[in-house]
C-alpha positions in Angstrom: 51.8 7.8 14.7 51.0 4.3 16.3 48.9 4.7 19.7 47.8 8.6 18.7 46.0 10.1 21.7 44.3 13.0 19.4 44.9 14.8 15.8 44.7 18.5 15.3 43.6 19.7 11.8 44.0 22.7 10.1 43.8 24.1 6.4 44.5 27.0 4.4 43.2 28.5 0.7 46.0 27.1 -2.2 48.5 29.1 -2.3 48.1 31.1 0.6 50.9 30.6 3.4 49.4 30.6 6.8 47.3 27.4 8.1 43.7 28.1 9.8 43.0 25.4 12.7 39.6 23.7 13.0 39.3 20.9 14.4 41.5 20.6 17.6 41.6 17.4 20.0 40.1 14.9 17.4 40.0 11.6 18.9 38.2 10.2 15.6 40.1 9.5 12.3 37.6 12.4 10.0 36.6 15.8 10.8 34.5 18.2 8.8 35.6 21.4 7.6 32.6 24.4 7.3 32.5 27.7 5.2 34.9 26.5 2.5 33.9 27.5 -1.5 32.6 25.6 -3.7 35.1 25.3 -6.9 38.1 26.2 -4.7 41.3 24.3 -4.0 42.9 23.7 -0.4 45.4 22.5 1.5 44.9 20.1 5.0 47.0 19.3 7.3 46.8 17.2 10.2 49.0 16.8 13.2 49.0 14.0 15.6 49.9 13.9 18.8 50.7 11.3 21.8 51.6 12.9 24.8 54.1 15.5 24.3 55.5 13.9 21.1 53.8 15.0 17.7 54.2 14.5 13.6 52.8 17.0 11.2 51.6 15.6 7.8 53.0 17.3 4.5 50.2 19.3 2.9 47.6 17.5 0.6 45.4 19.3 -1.9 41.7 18.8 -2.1 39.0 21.0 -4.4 35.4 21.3 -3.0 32.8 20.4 -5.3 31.2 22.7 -7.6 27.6 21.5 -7.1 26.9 19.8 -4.0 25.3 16.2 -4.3 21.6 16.4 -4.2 20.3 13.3 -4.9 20.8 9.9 -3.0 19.6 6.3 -3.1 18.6 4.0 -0.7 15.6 1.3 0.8 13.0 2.9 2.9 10.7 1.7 4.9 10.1 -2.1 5.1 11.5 -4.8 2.7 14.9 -5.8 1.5 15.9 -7.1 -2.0 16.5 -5.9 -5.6 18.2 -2.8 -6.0 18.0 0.9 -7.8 21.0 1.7 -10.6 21.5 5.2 -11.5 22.5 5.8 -15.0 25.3 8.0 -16.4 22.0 9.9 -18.1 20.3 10.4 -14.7 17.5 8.0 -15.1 16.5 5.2 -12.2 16.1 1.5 -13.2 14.3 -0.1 -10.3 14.9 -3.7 -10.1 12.3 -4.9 -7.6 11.9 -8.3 -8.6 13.0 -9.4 -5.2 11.8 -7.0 -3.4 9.2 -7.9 -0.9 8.8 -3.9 -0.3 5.1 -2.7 -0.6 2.8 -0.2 -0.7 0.2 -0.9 1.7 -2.8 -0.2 3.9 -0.5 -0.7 7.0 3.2 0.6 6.2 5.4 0.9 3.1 8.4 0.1 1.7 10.6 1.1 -1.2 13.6 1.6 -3.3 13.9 5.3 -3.4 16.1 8.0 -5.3 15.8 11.0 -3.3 16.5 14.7 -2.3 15.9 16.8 0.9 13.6 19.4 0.8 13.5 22.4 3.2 9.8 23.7 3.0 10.9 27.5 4.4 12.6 28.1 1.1 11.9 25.2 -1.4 8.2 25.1 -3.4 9.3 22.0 -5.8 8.1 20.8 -9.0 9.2 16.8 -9.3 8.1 15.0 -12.9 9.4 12.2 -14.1 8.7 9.2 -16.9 8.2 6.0 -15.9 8.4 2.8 -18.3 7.5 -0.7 -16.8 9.9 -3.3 -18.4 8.6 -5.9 -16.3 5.0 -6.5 -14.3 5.0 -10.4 -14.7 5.7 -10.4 -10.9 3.5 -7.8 -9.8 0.7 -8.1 -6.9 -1.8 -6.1 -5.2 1.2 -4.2 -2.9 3.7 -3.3 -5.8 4.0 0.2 -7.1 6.1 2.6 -8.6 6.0 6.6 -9.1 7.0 10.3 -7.0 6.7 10.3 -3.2 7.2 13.2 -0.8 7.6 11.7 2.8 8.0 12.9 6.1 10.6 11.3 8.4 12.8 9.4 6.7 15.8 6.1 7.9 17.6 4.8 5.1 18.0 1.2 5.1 16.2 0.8 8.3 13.1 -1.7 8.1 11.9 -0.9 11.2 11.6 2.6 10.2 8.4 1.8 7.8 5.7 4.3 9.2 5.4 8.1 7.6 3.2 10.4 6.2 3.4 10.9 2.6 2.0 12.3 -0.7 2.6 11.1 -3.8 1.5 10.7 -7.7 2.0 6.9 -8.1 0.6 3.6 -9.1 -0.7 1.9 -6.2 -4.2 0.5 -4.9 -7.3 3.1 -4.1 -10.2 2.8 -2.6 -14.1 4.4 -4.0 -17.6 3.9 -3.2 -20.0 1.9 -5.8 -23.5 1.2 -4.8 -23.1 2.3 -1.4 -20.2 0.1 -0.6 -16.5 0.4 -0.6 -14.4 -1.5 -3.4 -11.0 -1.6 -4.3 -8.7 -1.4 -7.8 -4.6 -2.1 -7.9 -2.1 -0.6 -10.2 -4.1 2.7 -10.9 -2.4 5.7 -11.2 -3.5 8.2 -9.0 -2.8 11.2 -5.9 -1.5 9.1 -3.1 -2.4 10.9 0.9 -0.7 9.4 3.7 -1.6 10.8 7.4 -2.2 10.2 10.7 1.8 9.6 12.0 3.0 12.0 14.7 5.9 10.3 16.6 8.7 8.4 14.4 8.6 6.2 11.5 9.6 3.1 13.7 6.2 3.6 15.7 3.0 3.0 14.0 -0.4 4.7 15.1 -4.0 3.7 14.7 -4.8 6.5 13.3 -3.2 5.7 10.0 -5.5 7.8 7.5 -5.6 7.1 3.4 -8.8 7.9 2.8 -7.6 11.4 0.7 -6.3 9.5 -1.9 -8.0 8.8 -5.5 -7.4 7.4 -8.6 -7.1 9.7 -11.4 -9.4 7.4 -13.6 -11.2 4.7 -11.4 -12.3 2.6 -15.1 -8.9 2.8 -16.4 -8.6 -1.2 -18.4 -11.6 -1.5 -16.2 -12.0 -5.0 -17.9 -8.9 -6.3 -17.8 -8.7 -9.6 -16.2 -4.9 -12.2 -16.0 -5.9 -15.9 -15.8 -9.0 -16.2 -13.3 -7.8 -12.5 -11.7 -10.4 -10.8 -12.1 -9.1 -7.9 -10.1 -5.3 -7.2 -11.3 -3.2 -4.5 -11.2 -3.9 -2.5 -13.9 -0.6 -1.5 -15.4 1.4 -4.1 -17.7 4.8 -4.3 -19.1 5.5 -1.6 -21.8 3.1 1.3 -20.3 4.8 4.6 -20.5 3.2 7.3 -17.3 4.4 10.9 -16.8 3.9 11.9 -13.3 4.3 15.0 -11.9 4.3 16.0 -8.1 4.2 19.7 -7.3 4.4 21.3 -3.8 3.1 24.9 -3.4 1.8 27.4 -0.8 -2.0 25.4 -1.6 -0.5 22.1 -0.6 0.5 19.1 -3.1 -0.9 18.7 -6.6 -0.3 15.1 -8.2 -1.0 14.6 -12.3 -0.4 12.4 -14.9 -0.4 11.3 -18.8 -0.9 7.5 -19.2 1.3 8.1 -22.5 0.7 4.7 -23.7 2.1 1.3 -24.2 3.4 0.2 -28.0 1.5 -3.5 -27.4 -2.1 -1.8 -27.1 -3.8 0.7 -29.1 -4.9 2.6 -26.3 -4.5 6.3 -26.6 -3.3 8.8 -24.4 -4.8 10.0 -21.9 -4.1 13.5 -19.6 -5.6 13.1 -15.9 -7.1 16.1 -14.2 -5.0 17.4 -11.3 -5.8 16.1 -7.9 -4.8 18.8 -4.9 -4.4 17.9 -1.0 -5.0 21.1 0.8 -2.3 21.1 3.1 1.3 22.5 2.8 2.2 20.9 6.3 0.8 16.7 5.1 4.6 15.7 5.8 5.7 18.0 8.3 4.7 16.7 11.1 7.0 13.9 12.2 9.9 16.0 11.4 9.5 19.6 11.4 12.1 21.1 9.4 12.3 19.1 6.3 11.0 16.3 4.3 12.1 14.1 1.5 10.8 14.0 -2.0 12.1 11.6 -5.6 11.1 8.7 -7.2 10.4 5.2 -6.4 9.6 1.2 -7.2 8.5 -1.7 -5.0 8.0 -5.1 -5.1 8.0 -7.7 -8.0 8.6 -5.5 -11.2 11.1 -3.5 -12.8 10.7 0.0 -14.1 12.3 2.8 -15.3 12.1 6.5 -14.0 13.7 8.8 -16.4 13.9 12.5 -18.1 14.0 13.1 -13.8 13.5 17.2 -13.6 13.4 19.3 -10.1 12.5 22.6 -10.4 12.5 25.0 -7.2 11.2 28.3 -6.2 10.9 30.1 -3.0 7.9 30.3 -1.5 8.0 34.4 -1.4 7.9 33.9 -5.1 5.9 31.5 -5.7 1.8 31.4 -6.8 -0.7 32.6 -3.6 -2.3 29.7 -2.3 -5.5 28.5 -3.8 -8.6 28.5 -1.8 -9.6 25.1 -0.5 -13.0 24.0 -1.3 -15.5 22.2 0.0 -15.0 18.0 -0.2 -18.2 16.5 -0.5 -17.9 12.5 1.8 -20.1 10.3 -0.3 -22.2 7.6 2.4 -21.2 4.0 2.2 -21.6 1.4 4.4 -19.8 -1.9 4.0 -21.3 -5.5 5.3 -19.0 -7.4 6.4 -19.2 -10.9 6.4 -20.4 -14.6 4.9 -23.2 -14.8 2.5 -23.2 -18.7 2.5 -23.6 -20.9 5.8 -25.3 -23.8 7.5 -26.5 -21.9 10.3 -30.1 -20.5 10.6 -28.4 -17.5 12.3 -25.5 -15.1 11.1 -23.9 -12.1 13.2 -23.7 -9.5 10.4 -20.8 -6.9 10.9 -21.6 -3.4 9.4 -19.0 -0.4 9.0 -20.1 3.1 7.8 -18.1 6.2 7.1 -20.8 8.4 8.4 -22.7 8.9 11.8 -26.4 7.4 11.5 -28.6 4.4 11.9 -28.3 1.1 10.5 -31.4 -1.9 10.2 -32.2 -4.7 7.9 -35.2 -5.1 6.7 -36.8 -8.3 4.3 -38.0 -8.2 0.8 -41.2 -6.7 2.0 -39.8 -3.5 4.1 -40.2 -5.0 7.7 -37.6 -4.5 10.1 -35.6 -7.3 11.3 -32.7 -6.5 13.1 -33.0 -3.6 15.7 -32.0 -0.3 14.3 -28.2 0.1 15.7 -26.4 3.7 15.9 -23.7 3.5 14.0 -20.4 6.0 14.3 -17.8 6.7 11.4 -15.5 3.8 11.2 -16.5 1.8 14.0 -17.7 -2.0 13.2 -21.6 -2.8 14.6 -22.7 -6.4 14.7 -26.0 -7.0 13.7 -27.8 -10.7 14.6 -29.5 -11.8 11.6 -32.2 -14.9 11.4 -32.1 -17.0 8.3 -34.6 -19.6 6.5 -33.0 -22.4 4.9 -32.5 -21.7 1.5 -31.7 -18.0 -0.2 -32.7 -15.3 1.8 -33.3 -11.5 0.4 -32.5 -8.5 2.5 -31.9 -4.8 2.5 -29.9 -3.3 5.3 -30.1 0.2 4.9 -28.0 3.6 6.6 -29.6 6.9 7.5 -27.3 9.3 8.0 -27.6 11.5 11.1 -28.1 15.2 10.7 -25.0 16.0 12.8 -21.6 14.9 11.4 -19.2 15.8 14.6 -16.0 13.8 12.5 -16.5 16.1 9.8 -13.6 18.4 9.3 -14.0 22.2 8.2 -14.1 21.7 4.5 -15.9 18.6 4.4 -19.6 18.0 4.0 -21.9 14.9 2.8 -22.8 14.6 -0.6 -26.5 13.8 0.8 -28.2 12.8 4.0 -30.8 10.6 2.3 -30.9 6.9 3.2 -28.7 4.4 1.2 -29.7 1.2 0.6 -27.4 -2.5 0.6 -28.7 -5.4 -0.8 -27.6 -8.4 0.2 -28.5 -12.4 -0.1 -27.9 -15.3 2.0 -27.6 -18.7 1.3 -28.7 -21.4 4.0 -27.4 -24.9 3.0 -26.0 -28.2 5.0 -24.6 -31.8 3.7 -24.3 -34.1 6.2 -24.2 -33.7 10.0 -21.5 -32.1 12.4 -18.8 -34.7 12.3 -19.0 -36.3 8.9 -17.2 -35.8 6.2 -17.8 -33.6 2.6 -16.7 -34.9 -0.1 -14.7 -32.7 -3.0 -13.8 -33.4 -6.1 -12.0 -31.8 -9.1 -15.8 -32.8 -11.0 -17.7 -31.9 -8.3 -20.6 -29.4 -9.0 -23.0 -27.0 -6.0 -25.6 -29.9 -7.5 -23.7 -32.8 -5.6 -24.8 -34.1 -2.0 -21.0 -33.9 -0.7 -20.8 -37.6 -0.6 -18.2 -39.6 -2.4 -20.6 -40.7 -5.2 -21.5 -37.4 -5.6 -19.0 -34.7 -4.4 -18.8 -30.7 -4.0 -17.1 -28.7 -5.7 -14.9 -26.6 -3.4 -16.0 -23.0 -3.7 -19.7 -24.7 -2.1 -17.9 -27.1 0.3 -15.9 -24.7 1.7 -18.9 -22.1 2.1 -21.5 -24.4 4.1 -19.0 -26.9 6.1 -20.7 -27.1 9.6 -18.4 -27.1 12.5 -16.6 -30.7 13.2 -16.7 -31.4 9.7 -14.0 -32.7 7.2 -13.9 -31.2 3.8 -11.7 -34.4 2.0 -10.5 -33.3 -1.3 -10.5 -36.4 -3.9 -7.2 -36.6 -5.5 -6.8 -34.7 -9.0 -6.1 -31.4 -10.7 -8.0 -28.7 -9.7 -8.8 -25.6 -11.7 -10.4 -22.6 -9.4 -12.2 -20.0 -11.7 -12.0 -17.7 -8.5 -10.4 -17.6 -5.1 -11.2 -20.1 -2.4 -12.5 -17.8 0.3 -13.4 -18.3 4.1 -15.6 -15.5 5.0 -15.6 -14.1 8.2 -18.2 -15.5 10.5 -18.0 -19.1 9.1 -16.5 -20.6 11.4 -15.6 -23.8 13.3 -15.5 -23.8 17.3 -12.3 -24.7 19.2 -13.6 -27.8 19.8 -14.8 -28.8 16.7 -13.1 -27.2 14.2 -13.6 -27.5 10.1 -10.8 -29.3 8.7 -9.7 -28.9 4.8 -8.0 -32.1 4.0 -6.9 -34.3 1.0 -8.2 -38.2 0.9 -5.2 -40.5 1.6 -3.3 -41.6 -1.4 -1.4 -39.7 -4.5 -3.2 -36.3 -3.4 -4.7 -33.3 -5.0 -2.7 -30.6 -7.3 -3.7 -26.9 -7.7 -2.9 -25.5 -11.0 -2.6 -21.3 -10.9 -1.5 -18.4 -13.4 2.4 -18.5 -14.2 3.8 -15.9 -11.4 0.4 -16.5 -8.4 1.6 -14.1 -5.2 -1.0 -14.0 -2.2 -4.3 -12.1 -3.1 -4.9 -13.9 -6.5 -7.1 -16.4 -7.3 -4.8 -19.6 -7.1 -2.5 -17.9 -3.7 -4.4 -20.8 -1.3 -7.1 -20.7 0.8 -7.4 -17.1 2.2 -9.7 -16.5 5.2 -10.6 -14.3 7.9 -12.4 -17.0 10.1 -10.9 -19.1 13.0 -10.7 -22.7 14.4 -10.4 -24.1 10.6 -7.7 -26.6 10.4 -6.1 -26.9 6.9 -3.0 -28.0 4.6 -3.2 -25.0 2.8 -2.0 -22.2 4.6 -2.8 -18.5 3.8 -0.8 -17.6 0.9 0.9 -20.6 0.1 0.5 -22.5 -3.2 0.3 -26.3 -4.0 1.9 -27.2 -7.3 2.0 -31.1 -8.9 
């Protein structure tokens, strides 16, 4: 009926004769009927009205599913592009070669297949194969494998911040030597925390520092081009993760099964447990989301996808949690090359305690600086021109206040950093270094005798040009600006090319930013330059 004010709608069991009304007063063309069977057929019936004139539709048949749908597909979290085809046989393929999604230290984003979970009556058990058919494209963000995650807006960008836990191939942190370093592509147990209001707001307090590789040496070796730092899976490897949620918390294994290129063998990781059954609870209370996943620049394939549920009541008593042992580290920040006789050194330590830098000899030459976990101290350093050898060195304090009930140091004795800076100048504020494709850390910087770019780049005073000579040139490593080598507002460092056909860069087939060839990547200011962070010159 044209202009209807309201539709009435009503149903009955097939093959019964009277009509049950339940929705009345409709003003919206759907309604949703409760409490039917699965299996069973019905008949609906709607009547429309307008004013005091109605028409009743004849009866149409309908049959309610046997099994209700429980797995969906959609983008979450930030990114668009690519897409995720499910197959007649139930497996994924995750086409993310133009996906800009990524697993990150600040937000995430994904193509995910996925299923609701309500924790009061669903432990899970989530496994599933994973085959990369492409990695050409991958960078230091992409990633692929089973996430559980907390709140949860499909196809909504904005909606990018949640807590999550997960066995997948992503970047993890460890501490070697005392200091904090950082692998891509590892499979490991992924620990997302920290979010309490919804996943469009994002919180300081942002916490990842519960997840660990399963095998931190895994292709430890392997380099791509002049990466010497890649994610470490390649087309053809063949994981099995597994993702298990019980009364303990999460448990996240794997099997790197192999890859028919390599001769590798297999290899079966030891399980990795978070302690927590509430991890993605907290932004939404009554249910999470768990299923599988594949971001940014590659293509893989999830398959032989198996849930497996069990109440709680019935499942395993939970494990007790055992003490987690925080190993010291303290990271120093900063440039190791500069012109300056003077550096501001930044230091960062995961532990309470006292920080100072001593010379070769043992002598203090800083002042000793309390130091709190997390929180950045700048230490004023004096330098000789030439190389200059120093220790800085953290003592842990024999109260821990950020420590948490199961968590305790590994030791409270002192940890030494070494470190070595470099004191060196060519020319004066205002002229010009000269750089060329030939140029070695021998040359003077002039244009008889130029720089290579790695040392131009790392002593330029401020108000200097850095003038590349035109040519190909070949990086063996990336083209850094360390923090604290700087330029001043008004007399910045300018990276330029010398008039005429120009300078070319030439990079690995497939560079994205955070490789060797993706531009000049810095966390300095006042520097002026052509080549912009992440960006790529090609002849």
């Amino acid at each position: 009926m044209a202009e209807a004010e309201h539709y009435d709608v009503a149903y009955r069991a097939s093959g019964e004769t009277d009509f049950t009304e339940t929705s009345a007063g409709l003003t919206e063309p759907e309604a949703e009927i409760p409490g039917l069977t699965p299996g069973a057929a019905y008949e609906v019936q709607v009547r429309t009205v307008r004013g005091d004139d109605s028409t009743v539709s004849d009866p149409y048949e309908v049959t309610v599913a046997d099994v209700v749908e429980r797995w969906l597909t959609a983008h979450a979290g930030v990114g668009s592009g690519g897409e995720a085809i499910v197959a007649e046989d139930g497996s994924v393929f995750f086409d993310a070669i133009g996906n800009n999604g990524k697993i990150a230290d600040s937000e995430d984003g994904f193509w995910y297949h996925y299923t609701e979970v309500d924790p009061a009556t669903e432990n899970f058990t989530l496994s599933a194969t994973f085959t990369v058919e492409a990695a050409e494209g991958k960078d230091n963000q992409s990633g692929f494998g089973i996430i559980a995650i907390d709140d949860f807006v499909p196809n909504n960008p904005s909606a990018r911040y949640f807590n999550s836990a997960g066995t997948m191939a992503a970047k993890y942190n460890d501490i070697v030597g005392g200091s904090v370093q950082s692998r891509y592509g590892l499979s490991g147990g992924k620990f997302v925390t920290g979010y309490t209001d919804g996943p469009s707001v994002a919180s300081a307090d942002r916490d990842m520092t519960a997840s660990e590789p399963f095998d931190w040496d895994f292709r430890e070796a392997m380099t791509e081009g002049s990466n010497v730092n890649p994610p470490k899976f390649i087309t053809g490897d063949t994981f099995e993760y597994t993702l298990r949620y019980s009364n303990t918390g999460f448990h996240a294994s794997a099997t790197f099964v192999g890859n028919p290129e390599t001769d590798e063998p297999a290899q079966e990781y030891e399980e990795i447990i978070y302690y927590d059954r509430d991890l993605v609870l907290t932004q939404s209370e009554d249910s999470f989301y768990v299923g599988v996943f594949g971001t940014r620049g590659i293509q893989v394939r999830a398959s032989d996808i198996e849930l497996t549920t069990i109440h709680p009541d019935d499942d395993e008593d939970p494990l007790e949690r055992p003490i987690e042992y925080i190993t010291p580290s303290l990271n120093v920040d900063g440039t190791r090359t500069t012109p300056h006789h003077q550096v501001a050194v930044p230091v960062t330590a995961n532990v309470a305690g006292e920080v100072v830098i001593t010379d070769a000899a043992g002598a203090p030459v800083t002042e000793v600086t309390e130091v709190a976990p997390g929180q950045r101290e700048i230490l004023e350093l004096d330098l000789a021109a030439g190389v200059n050898d120093f220790v800085a060195h953290l003592t842990p304090a024999a109260e821990q206040p950020q420590l948490a009930e199961y968590e305790e140091l590994s030791s409270y004795d002192r940890l030494d950093v070494d470190l070595r800076f470099t004191v060196a100048s060519y020319g004066e504020p205002g002229q010009a270094i000269h750089v060329a494709p030939n140029g070695s850390a021998q040359g003077t910087g002039s244009p008889a005798d130029p720089l290579d770019i790695h040392t131009a780049v790392g002593f330029a005073q401020p108000g200097q040009q850095i003038v590349l000579a035109e040519g190909t040139y070949t990086p063996d490593r990336a083209i850094v600006i360390d923090r604290g080598n700087n330029g001043t507002a008004g007399a910045p460092i300018t990276l330029m090319s010398q008039p005429g056909p120009g300078r070319c860069w030439t990079c690995p087939s497939h560079p994205r930013e955070g490789s060797t060839c993706a531009g000049t990547i810095g966390t300095c200011t006042t520097w002026r330059s052509p080549v912009r962070r992440g960006t790529r010159s090609r002849c």
